[in-house]
N, C-alpha and C positions, 0 to 999 in steps of 0.2 A: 109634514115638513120632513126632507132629506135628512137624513144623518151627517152627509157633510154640508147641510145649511146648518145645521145644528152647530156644528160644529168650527160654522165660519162667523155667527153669532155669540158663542164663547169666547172666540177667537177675540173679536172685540170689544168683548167686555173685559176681557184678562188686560190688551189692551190699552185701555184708557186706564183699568188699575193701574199698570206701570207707566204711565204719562201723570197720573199722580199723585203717586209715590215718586216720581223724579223729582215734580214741583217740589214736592215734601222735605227731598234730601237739599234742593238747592235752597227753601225758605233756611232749615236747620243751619244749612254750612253758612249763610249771609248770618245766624244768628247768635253763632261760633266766633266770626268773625270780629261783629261788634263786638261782641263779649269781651274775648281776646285782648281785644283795640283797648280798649275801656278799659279793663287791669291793666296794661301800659301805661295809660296815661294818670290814671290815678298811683299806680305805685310809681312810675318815673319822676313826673312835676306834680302832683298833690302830695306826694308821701303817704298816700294812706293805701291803703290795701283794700279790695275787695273780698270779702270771704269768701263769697258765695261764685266766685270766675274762675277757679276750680273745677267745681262740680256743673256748672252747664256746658263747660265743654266737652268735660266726659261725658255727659248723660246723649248729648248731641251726637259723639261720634261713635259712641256705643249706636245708638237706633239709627245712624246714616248706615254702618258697619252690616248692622243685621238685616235692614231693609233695602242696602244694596244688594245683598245676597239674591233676594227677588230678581230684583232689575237683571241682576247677572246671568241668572238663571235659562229668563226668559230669552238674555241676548245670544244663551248660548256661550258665554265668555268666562264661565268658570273653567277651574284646572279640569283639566279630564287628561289622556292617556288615550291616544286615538290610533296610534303606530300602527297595530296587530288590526283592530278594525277596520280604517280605511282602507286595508289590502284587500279586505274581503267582498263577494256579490254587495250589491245592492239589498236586496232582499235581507241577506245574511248579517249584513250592518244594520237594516232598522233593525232584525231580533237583538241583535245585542244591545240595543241601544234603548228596548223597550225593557227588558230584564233590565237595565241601570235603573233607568226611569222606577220600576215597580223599587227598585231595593232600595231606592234614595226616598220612595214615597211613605216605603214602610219603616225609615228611619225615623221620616219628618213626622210619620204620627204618634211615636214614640216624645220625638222632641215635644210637641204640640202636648200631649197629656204632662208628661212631664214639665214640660214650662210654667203651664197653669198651675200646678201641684207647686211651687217652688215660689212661682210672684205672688200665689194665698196664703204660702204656709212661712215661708223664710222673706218677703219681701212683705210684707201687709207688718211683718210685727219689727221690723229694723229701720231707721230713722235714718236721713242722710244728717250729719253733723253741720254744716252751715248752711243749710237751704231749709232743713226741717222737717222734710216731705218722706212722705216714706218709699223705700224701696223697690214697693208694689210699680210703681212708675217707671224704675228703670229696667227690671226684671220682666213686666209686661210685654218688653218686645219681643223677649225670644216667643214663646207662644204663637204673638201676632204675626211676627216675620215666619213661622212657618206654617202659619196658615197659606201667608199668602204664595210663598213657596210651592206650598201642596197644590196651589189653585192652578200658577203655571205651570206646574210637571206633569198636573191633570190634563191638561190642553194640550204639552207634548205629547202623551197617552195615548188621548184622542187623533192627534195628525198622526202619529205614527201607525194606529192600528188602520186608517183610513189610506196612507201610502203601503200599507203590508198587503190588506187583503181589498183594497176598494169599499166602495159603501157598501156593509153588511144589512 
């Protein structure tokens, strides 16, 4: 097999990972939503409170927040700073654009040890106060989301070494 079939077979598994990871943010946000909906209407016309509607809205847009960062990623639509690049060769744009890629990658695996280190040690022993759960849950996405992170900047990596030098 080619390198760039290799490499158009990643392609689609990265993918469908972000088609569902979207489903994923769009189940969360509909269930944000009710939630929301729901403490309205119990604190408006019940008068009673929900304790626990609160904390599933934070925990929802925390993990839409970090596992948007994927999606973003891949669409290309985060912040960047492109001025100074865009003026330059073709060629000379994908290097710099592959040096991003390597430096954001060697961030992410920082974050990724790190995250895991933090949702075992500081989120496994802290409780949320009205849901009961522990913290390991909400702390777990950073880890996750940069995994998956690392997975599309891999696949940028791969297009780009494959538009620099052709199939090696």
């Amino acid at each position: 097999m080619k390198f760039e079939q290799i490499v158009s077979v990643l392609d689609e598994i990265t993918g469908k990972l972000d088609r569902a990871l979207s489903l994923f943010t769009i189940l969360l946000l509909g269930i944000i939503a009710v939630v929301v909906n729901l403490a309205v209407f119990y604190r408006h016309v019940l008068s009673a409170g929900l304790p626990w509607s609160e904390e599933v809205p934070k925990l929802g847009m925390v993990w839409m927040g970090f596992i948007g960062t994927s999606m973003a990623l891949r669409r290309e639509q985060h912040i960047g700073f492109y001025a100074l690049i865009n003026r330059l060769p073709a060629k000379m744009q994908t290097i710099f654009k592959l040096i991003g890629h390597f430096l954001v990658l060697f961030f992410l695996i920082i974050l990724i040890k790190w995250g895991f280190f933090l949702a075992f040690t500081v989120g496994s022993s802290s409780v949320s106060p009205e849901m009961n759960i522990s913290y390991l849950w909400l702390l777990l996405i950073v880890p996750i989301a940069g995994i998956f992170m690392a997975l599309q900047l891999f696949m940028k990596i791969l297009k780009s070494i494959v538009d620099l030098v052709g199939t090696p």
